[in-house]
C-alpha positions as CSV (number, residue, x, y, z in Angstrom):
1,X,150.3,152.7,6.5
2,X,147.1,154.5,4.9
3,X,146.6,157.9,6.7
4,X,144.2,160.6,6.9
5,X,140.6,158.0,7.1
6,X,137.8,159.0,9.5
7,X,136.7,156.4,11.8
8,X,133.0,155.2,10.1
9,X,130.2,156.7,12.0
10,X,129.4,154.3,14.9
11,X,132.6,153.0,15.3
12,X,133.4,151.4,19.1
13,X,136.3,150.9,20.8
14,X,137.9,147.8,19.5
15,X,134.7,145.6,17.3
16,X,132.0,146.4,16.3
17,X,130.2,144.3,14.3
18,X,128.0,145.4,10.9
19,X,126.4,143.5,7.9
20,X,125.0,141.2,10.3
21,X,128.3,139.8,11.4
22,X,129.5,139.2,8.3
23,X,131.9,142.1,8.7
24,X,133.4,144.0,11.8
25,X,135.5,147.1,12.4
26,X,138.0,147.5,14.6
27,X,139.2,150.1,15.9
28,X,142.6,151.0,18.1
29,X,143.5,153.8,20.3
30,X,147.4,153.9,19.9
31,X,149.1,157.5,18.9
32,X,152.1,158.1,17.9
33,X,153.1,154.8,16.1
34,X,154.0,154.3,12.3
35,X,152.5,151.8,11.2
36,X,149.7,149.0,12.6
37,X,148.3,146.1,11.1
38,X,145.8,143.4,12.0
39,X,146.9,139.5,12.0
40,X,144.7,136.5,13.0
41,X,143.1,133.5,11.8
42,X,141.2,135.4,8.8
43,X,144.4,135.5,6.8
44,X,146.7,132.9,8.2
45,X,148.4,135.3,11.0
46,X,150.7,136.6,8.0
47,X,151.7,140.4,7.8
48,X,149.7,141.3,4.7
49,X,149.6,144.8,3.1
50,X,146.1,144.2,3.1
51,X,145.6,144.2,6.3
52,X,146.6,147.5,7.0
53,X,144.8,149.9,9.4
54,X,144.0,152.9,8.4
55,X,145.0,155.9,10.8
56,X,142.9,158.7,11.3
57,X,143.4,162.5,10.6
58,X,143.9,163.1,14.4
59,X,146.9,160.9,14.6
60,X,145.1,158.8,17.6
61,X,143.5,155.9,16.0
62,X,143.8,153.3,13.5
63,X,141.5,151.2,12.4
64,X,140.1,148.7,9.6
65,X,137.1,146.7,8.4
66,X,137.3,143.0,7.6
67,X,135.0,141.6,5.7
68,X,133.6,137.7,4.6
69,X,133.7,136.8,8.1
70,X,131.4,134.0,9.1
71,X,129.6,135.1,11.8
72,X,129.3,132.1,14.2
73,X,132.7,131.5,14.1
74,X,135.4,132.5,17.0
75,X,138.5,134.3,14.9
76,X,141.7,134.8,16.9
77,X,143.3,138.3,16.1
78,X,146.0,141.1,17.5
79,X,147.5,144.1,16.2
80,X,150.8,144.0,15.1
81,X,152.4,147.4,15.7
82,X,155.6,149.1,14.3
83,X,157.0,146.0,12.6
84,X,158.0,144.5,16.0
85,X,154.8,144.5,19.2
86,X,152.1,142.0,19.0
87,X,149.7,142.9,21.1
88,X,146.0,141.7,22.1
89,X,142.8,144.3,21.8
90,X,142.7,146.0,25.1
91,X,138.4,145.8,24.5
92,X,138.4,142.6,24.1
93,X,136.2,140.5,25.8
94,X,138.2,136.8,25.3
95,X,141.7,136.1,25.9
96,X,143.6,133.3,24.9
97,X,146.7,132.8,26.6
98,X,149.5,130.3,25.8
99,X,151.0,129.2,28.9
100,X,147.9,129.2,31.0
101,X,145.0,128.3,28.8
102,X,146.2,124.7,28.8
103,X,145.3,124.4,33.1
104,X,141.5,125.2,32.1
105,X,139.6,122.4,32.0
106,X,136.6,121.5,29.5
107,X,134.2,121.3,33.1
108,X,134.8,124.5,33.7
109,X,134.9,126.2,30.2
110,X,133.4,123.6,27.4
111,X,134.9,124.3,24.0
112,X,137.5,126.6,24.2
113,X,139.4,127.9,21.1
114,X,143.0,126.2,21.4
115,X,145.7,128.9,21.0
116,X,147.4,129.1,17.4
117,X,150.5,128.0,18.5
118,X,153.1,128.4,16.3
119,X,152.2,131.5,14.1
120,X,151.9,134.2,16.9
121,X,153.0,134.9,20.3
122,X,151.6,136.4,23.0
123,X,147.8,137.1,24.5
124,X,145.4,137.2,21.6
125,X,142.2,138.4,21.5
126,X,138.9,136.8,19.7
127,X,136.0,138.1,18.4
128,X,132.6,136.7,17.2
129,X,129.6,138.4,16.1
130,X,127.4,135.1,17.1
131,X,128.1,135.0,20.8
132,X,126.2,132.4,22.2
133,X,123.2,134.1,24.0
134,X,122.4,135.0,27.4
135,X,118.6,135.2,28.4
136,X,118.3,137.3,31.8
137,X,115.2,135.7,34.0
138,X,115.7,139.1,36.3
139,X,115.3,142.4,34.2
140,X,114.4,144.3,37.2
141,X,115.8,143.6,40.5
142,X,115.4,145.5,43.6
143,X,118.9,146.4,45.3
144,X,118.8,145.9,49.1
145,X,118.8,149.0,51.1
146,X,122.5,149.9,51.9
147,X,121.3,149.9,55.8
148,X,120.2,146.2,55.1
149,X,123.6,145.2,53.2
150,X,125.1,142.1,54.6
151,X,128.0,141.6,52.2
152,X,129.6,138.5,51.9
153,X,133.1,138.4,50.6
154,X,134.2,135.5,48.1
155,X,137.5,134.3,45.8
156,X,135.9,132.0,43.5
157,X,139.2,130.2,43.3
158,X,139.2,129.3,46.8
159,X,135.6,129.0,47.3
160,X,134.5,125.6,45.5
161,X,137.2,123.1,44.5
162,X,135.9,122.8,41.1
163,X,136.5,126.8,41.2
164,X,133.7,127.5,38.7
165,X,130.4,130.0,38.4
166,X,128.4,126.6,38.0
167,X,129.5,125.4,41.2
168,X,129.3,129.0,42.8
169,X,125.3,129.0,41.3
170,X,125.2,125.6,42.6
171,X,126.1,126.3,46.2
172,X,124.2,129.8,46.2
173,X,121.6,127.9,49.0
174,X,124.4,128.4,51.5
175,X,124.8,132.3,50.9
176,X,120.7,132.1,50.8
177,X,120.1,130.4,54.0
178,X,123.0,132.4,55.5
179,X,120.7,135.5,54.8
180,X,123.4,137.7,53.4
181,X,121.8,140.2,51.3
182,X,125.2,141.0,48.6
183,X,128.1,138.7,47.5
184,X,131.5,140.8,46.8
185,X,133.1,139.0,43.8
186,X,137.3,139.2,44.2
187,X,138.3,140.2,40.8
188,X,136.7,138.2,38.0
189,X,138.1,140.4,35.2
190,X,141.4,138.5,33.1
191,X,144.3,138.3,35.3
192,X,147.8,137.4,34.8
193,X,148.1,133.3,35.4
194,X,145.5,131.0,36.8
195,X,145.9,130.6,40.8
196,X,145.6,134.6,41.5
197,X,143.8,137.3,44.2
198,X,142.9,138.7,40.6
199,X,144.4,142.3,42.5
200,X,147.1,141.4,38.8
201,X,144.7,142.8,36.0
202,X,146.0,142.8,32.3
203,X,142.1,142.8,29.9
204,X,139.4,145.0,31.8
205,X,136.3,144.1,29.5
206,X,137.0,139.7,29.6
207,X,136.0,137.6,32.4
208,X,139.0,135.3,33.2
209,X,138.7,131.8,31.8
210,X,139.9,130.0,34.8
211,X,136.0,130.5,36.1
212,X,134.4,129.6,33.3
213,X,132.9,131.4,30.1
214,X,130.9,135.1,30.4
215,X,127.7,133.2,30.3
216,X,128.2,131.1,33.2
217,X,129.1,134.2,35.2
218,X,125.8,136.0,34.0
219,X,123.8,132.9,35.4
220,X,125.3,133.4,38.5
221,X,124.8,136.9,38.7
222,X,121.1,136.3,37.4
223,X,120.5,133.4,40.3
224,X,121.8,135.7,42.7
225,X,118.9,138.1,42.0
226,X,116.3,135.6,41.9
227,X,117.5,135.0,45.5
228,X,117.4,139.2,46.4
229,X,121.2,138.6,46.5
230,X,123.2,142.0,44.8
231,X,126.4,141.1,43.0
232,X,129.9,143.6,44.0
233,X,132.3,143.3,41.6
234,X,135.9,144.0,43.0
235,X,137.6,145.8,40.3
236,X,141.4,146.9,40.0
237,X,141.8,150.3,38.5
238,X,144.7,151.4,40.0
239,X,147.3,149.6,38.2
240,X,147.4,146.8,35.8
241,X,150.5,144.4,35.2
242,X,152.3,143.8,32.1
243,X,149.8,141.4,30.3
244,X,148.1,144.6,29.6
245,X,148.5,145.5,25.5
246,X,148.2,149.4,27.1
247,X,151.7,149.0,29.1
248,X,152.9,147.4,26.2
249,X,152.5,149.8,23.6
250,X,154.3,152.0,25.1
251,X,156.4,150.6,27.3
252,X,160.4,150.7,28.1
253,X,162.2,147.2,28.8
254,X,165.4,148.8,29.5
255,X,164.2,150.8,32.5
256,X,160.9,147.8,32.9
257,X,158.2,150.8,33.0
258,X,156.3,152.6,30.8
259,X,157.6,155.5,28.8
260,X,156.8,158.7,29.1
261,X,154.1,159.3,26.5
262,X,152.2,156.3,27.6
263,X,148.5,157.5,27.1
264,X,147.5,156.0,30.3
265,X,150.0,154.9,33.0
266,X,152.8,156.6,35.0
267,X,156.3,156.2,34.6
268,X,156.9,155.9,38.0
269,X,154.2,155.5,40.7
270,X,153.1,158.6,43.1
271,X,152.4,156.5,46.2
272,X,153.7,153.8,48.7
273,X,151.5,150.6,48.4
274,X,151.4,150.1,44.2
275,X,152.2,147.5,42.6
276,X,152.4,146.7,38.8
277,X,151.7,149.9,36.6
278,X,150.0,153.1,38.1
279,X,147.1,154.5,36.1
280,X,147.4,158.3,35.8
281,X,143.5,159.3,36.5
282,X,144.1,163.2,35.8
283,X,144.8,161.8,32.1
284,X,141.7,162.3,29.7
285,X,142.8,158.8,28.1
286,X,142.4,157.4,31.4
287,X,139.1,158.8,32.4
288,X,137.6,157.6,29.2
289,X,138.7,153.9,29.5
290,X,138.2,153.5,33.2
291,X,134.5,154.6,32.1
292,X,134.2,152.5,29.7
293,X,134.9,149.6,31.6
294,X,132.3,150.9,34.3
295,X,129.6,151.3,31.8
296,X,130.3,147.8,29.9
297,X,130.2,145.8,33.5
298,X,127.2,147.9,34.6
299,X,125.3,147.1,31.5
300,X,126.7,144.0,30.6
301,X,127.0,141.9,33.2
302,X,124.4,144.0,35.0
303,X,126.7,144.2,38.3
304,X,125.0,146.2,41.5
305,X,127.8,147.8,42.7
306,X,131.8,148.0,42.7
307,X,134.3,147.6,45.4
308,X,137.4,150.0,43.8
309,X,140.4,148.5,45.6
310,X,143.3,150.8,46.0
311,X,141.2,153.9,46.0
312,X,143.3,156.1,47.9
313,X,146.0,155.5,44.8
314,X,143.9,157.9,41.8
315,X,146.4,160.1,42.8
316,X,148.9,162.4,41.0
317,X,150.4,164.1,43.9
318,X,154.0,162.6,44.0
319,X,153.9,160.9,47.7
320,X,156.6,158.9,46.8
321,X,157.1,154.9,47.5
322,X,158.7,154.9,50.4
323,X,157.2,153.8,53.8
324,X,157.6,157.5,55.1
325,X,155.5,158.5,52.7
326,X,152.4,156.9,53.6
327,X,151.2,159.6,56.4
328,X,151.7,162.1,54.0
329,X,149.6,160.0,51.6
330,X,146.6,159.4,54.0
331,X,146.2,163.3,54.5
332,X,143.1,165.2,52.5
333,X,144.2,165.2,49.0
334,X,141.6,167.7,47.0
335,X,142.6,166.3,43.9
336,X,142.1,162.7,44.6
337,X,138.9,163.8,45.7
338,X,137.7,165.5,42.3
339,X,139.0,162.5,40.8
340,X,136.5,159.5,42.9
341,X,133.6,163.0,42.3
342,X,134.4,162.5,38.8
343,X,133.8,158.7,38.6
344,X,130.6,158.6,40.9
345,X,129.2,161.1,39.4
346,X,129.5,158.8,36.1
347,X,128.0,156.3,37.7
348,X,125.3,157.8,38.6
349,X,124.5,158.9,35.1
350,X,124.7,155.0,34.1
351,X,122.7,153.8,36.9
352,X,121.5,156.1,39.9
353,X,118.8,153.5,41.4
354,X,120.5,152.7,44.9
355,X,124.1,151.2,42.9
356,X,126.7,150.9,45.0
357,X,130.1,152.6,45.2
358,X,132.7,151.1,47.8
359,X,136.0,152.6,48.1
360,X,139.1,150.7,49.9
361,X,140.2,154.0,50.9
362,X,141.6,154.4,54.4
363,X,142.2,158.1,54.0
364,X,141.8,160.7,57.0
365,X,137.7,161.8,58.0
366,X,137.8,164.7,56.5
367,X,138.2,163.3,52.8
368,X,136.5,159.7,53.9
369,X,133.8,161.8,55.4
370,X,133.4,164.2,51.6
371,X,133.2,161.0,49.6
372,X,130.9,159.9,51.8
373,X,128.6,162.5,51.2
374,X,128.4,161.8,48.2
375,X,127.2,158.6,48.2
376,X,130.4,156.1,48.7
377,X,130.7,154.0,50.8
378,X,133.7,153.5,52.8
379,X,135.8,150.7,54.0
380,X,135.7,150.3,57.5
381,X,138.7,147.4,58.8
382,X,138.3,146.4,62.6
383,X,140.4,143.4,62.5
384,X,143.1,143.8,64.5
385,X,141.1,145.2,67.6
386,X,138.2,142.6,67.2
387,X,141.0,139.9,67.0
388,X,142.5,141.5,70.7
389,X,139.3,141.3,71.8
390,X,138.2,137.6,70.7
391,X,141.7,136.3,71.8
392,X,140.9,138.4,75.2
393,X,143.9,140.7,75.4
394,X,144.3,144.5,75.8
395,X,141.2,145.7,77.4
396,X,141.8,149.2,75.5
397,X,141.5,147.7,72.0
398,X,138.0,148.3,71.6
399,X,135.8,148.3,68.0
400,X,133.8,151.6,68.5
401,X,135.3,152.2,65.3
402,X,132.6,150.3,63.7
403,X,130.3,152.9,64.5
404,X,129.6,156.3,61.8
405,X,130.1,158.9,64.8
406,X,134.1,157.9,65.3
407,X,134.4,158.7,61.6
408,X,132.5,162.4,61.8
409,X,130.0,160.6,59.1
410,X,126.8,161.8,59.3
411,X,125.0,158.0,58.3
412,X,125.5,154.6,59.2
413,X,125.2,153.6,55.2
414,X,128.5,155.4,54.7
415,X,130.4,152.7,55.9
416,X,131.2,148.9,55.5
417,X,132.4,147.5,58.8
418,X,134.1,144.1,58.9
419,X,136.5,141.8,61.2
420,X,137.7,139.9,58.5
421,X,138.3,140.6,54.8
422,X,140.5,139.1,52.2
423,X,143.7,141.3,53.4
424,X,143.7,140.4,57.4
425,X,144.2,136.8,59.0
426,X,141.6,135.2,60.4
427,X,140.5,136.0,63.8
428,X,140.0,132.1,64.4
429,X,143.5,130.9,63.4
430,X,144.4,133.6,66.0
431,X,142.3,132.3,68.7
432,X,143.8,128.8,68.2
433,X,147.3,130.2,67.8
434,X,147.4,132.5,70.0
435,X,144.2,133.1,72.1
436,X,145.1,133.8,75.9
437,X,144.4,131.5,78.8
438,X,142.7,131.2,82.5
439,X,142.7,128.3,84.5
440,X,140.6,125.4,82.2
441,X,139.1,128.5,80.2
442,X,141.5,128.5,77.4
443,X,140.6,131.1,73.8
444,X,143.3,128.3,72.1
445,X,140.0,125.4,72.4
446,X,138.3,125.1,69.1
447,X,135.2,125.3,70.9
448,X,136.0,128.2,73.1
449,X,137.8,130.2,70.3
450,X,134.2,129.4,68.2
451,X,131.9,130.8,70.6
452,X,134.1,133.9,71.2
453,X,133.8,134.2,67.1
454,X,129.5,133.9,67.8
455,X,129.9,136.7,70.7
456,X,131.9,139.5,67.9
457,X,129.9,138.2,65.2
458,X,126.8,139.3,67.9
459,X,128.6,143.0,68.3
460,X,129.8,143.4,64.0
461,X,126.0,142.6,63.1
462,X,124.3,145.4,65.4
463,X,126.4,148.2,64.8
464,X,124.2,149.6,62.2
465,X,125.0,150.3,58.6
466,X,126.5,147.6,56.1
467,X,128.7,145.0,57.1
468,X,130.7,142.7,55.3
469,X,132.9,139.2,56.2
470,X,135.3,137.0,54.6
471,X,134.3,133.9,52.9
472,X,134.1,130.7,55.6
473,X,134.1,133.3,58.9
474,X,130.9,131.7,59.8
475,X,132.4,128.3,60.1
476,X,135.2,129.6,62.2
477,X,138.1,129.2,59.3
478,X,141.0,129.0,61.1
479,X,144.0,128.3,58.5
480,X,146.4,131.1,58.4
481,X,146.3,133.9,55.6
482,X,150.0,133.0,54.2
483,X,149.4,128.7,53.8
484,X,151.0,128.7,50.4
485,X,151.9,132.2,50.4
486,X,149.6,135.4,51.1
487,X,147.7,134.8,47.9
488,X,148.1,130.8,47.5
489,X,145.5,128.6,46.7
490,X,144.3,128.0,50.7
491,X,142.2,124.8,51.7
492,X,138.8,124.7,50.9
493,X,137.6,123.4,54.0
494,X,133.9,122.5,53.2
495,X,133.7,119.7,56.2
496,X,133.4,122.2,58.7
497,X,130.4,122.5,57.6
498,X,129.6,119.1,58.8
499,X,131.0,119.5,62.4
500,X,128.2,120.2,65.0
501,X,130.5,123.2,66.7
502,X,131.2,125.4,63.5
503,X,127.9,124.7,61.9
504,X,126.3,125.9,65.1
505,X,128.5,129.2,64.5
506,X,127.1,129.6,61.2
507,X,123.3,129.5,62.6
508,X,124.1,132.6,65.0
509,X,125.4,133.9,61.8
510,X,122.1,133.6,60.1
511,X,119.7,134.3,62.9
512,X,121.9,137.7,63.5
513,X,121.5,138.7,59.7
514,X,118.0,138.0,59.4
515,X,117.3,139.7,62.6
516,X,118.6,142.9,61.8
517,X,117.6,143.2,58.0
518,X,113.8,142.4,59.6
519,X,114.1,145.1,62.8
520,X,114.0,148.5,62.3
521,X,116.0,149.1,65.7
522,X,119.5,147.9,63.9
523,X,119.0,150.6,61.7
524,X,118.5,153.0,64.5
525,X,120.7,156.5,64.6
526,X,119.7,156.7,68.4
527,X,122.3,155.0,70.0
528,X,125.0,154.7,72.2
529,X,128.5,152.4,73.3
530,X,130.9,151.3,76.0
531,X,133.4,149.1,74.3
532,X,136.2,149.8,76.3
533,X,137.1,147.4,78.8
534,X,136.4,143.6,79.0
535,X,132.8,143.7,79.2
536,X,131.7,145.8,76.1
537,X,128.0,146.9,75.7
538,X,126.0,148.4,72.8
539,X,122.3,150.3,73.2
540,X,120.1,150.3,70.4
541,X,117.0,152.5,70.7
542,X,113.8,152.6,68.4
543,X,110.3,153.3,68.7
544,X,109.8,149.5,67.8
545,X,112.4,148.2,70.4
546,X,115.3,148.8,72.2
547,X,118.4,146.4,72.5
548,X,121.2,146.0,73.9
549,X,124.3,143.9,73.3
550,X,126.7,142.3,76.2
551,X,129.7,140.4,76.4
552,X,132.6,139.8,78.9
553,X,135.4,139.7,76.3
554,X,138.1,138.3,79.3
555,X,139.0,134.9,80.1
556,X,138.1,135.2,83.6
557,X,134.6,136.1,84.8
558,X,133.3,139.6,85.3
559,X,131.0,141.7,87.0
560,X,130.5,145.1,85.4
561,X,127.4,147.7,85.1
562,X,125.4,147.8,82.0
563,X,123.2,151.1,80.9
564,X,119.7,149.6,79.4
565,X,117.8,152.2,77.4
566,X,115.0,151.5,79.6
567,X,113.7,149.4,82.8
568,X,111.6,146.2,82.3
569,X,111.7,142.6,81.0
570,X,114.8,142.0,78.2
571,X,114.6,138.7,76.6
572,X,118.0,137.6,74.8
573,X,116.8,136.9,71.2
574,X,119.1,134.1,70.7
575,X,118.3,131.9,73.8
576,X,115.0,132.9,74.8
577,X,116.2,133.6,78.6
578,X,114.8,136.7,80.6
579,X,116.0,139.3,82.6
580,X,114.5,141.7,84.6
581,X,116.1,145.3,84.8
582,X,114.8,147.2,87.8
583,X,117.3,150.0,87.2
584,X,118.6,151.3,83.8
585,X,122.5,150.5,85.8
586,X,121.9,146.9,85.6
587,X,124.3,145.4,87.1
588,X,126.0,142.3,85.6
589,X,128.2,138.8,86.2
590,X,129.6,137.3,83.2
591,X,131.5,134.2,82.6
592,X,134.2,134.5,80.1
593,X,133.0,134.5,76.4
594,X,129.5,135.0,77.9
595,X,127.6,137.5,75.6
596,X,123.8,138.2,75.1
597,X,121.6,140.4,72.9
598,X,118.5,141.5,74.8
599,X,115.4,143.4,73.7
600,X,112.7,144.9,74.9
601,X,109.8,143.6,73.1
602,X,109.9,140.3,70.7
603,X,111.9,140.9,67.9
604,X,110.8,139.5,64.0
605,X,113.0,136.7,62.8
């Protein structure tokens, strides 16, 4: 070990590079260990007393500068710590990985540095200073308006069978024509295996191999833009798993958790739903990295916005793990909120031109409603009712939860509503599976079950404020949410695409989208509901229009009484047909699955 060096003025987080690439520092947060030293392909991965790192005066940091590197050359390296740990650069922005590297093929990422098997084990990280170059065609793009987002969420894995950002850029004209205005990326960041959610993180700063190199993601971030698509990156902040070089640093594999003076991570978790490693956000080291990463995605890979999963975990008040726990958890945590303050506040400093914050929170209004007013955006789940509804059961189970009021919010931008995400089955596998029955009208017929999907898809898209669904929804996906497990690789179904019934679902998709990002009136805060019972009605009202949603949500035909905002001629925007209302109480005869959006004047598609 040489003690007592300064870090060299302009020193990063794990490389930076100087002399032109010719040399680089690096640089590792890792107190209270004896001794570190760097091994990698610039001197045979041997344990060399030259290749010592220096620790510095404070105790925190070691690092070193290697020089007579060439420059457009990929070097594999990790730090060897304490005459035992291996362990990969938690900055770095490659991974190599022995067991899974082998499963990524040359289509997806050309070239890839083969793993030095034989003379190390475990992840290891490369570095170059001659990155092959990324030339952004947008500089500048415009963020839709939040009360315009349309956010369409997508596994990349299970999207394309080639599973690849060329692919994804290549398809891009079916999110376009669609009209959705943001894709949600699942996490992209490296991830423990292959076949993964991604919800497993182990390397925060390195795109995971399996979809192909940090370039190819760029390009499809950049294509997006050219399209006035924003890009949401899903990132994983409450935990990581133990890939991560920062569990195992400090790390106990008697008791299989961290130790106790792990800079970042609990020993044991403080709520119910964790999994893998909890950070410990109230921890300065923590803070500083989850920032980090932030800032370098931000700038980077010039992300619009983040979708924090797990939000309601950045807690350090000990709830517990067990299932009893999880009321006490959803209660107002003033901590928890300081902490997500803290962060967006961050943000904001990086980038404050309409970026957007979602939290999966699920925490009680009064804390939902604080965030909120700060600028978050919250996550708004409906499934379960809309599925009651679109199998036609349980005339109580209504979805006026999609709308700001139920929450105490004072906006409709302060939340995401959605009948379907990533987490919740698929409303159409329950229509098939379980829809109910009357007479020969039967929810369980394909086509039936589809048009009851176009009637909530009618509701979801006029609520205002953003909405969000799940990859496929709009061809009426119907394969359950545990084929091959919860998070198996699940049947990329592009054929329905082809079929007459589903692709007809997906055109009320996109004239729904592009009719409310191009009326006024779906942004409307005038409004009112009655989405109780089987027929279930929304009013829209605006100086430009008023409008007002129907549907008998039963199997068996209905008559009901329907407030309009106004008397006159209402034309349903989808079908062209007329009604006249003589009487604001307009009474109304439904067939089952029947549903219409009427307005009052012609509405901009």
């Amino acid at each position: 070990m040489t003690g007592g060096k300064d870090l060299p003025a302009g020193a990063v987080d794990g490389v930076t590079y100087i002399n032109s690439g010719k040399s680089v520092i690096l640089n590792l947060y890792a107190p209270s260990k004896t001794s570190v030293s760097v091994i990698g392909d610039f001197n045979s991965w041997t344990v060399d007393a030259k290749y010592a790192m220096n620790h510095t005066k404070d105790g925190k940091r070691w690092w070193i500068q290697i020089d007579g590197l060439d420059p457009n050359t990929e070097y594999g390296y990790q730090y060897f710590i304490d005459g035992t740990l291996r362990v990969a650069d938690p900055y770095t922005e490659k991974v190599l990985d022995p067991d899974n590297d082998s499963y990524i093929g040359a289509d997806t990422y050309p070239g890839l540095k083969a793993y030095p098997t034989g003379k190390t084990t475990g992840n290891v990280s490369v570095l170059q200073a001659n990155q092959p170059a990324y030339t952004w065609k947008n500089t500048s793009f415009t963020r839709p308006d939040k009360k315009n987002l349309v956010i369409y969420e997508l596994l990349v894995r299970d999207f394309t069978a080639a599973h690849n950002y060329q692919t994804l850029k290549d398809t891009l004209n079916y999110l376009s024509n669609l009209g959705v205005t943001a894709v949600e990326l699942m996490p992209v960041n490296e991830f423990e295996g292959n076949l993964s959610w991604g919800y497993n993180p182990s390397f925060y700063f390195a795109p995971d191999k399996y979809y192909g190199t940090k370039n190819a993601l760029k390009a499809v971030i950049d294509e997006c833009h050219s399209r006035g698509i924003a890009v949401i990156q899903d990132i994983v902040l409450n935990h990581s798993f133990g890939q991560s070089p920062m569990v195992q640093m400090y790390f106990d594999k008697t008791a299989g958790k961290p130790t106790s003076d792990n800079p970042w991570y609990n020993v044991n978790p403080t709520h119910p739903y964790n999994v893998g490693y909890q950070f410990n956000h109230e921890k300065a080291e923590t803070k500083y990295f989850v920032k980090n990463v932030l800032k370098f995605w931000m700038q980077e890979y010039k992300i619009d916005g983040f979708r924090f999963d797990l939000s309601k975990g950045f807690t350090q008040v000990n709830y517990g793990t067990s299932d009893a726990a999880v009321a006490a958890w959803n209660q107002y945590d003033a901590s928890r909120v300081a902490i997500w303050k803290d962060y967006n506040n961050y943000i904001k400093s990086i980038d404050n031109n309409n970026f957007y914050v979602i939290l999966e929170h699920f925490a009680v209004n009064q804390e939902e409603k604080e965030l909120a007013g700060e600028g978050m955006i919250m996550w708004n789940n409906l499934n379960y009712n809309a599925n009651q509804a679109t199998m036609g059961y349980n005339t109580d189970w209504n979805f006026q939860g999609l709308f700001y009021d139920q929450h105490t919010f004072t906006l409709p931008n302060q939340l995401v509503g959605y009948f379907e995400s990533h987490d919740e089955e698929r409303l159409m596998f329950k229509n098939e599976t379980y829809g109910n029955s009357s007479g020969s009208y039967n929810v369980k017929d394909i086509p039936t079950g589809l048009k009851r999907q176009e009637m909530a898809a009618a509701f979801l898209f006029a609520v205002p404020g953003p909405k969000m669904f799940w990859q496929f929804g709009e061809l009426g996906y119907d394969i359950t949410i545990d084929n091959n497990g919860r998070t198996g690789n699940k049947p990329i179904l592009w054929n329905y695409n082809s079929d007459p019934l589903r692709r007809h679902l997906y055109s009320i998709y996109a004239q729904l989208i592009k009719i409310r990002k191009k009326n006024a009136v779906f942004a409307t805060t005038n409004y009112s509901y009655d989405l109780g019972g089987y027929i279930k009605s929304i009013q829209l009202k605006d100086a430009s229009a008023n409008v007002v949603v129907v549907g008998n949500f039963d199997v068996a035909a209905q008559t009901g009484t329907v407030t309009f905002p106004s008397t006159g001629t209402y034309t349903d925007v989808l079908t062209g047909a007329s009604i006249i209302v003589a009487s604001v109480n307009y009474s109304i005869s439904l067939a089952p699955g029947e549903y219409h959006m009427y307005s009052s004047t012609t509405l901009a598609h």
